[in-house]
C-alpha positions in Angstrom: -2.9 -15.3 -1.2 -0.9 -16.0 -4.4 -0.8 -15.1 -7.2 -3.5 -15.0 -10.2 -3.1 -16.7 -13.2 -3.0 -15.2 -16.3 -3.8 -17.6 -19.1 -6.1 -20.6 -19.4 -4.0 -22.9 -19.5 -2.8 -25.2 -16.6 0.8 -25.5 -15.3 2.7 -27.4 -17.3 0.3 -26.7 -20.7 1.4 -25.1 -23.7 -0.3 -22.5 -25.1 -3.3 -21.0 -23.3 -5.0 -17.7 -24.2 -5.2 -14.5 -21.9 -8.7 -14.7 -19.9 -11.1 -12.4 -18.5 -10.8 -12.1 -14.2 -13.8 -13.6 -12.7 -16.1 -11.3 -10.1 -14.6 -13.3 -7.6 -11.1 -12.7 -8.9 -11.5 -9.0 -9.3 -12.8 -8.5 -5.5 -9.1 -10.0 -4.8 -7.2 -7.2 -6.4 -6.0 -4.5 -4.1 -3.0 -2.4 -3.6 -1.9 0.8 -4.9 -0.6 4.5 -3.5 -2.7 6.7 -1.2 -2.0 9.9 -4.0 -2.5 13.6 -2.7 -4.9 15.1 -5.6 -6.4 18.6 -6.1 -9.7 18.6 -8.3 -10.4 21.9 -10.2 -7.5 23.7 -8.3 -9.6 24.2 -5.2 -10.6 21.0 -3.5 -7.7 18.6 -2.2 -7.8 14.8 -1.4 -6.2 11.5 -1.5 -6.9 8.8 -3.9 -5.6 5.4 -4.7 -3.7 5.5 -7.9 -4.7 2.3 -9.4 -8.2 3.6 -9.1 -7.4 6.7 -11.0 -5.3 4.9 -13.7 -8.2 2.4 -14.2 -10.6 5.6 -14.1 -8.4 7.2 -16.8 -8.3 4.3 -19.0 -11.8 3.2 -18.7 -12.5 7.3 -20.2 -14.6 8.0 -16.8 -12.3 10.7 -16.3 -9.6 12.6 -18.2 -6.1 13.4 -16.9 -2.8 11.8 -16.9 -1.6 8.3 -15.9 -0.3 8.4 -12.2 3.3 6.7 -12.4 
């Protein structure tokens, strides 16, 4: 699986402006870090940090940016 592009345009085009991912395109992003969390200084888990950044930036939850 390659890459995805970024722009609209086609190889070789100039110009092109930055597009939304398709559904289909978003069900091929995976990855990240299995993170070890603690939730309200009790509970413990593990999480996948680009979940929790995405999380953070949508404003579902508050917190810091895992790095």
């Amino acid at each position: 699986m390659g890459d995805l592009p970024v722009t609209t345009k086609q190889k070789g085009e100039e110009g092109g402006a930055i597009r939304s991912l398709s559904r289909e395109e978003l069900h091929e992003i995976w990855g990240g870090r299995s993170v070890a969390v603690t939730v309200d200084g009790t509970s413990t888990g593990t999480v996948d940090d680009f979940g929790i950044n995405m999380a953070i930036f949508e404003g579902r939850i508050k917190g810091s940016y895992i790095l």
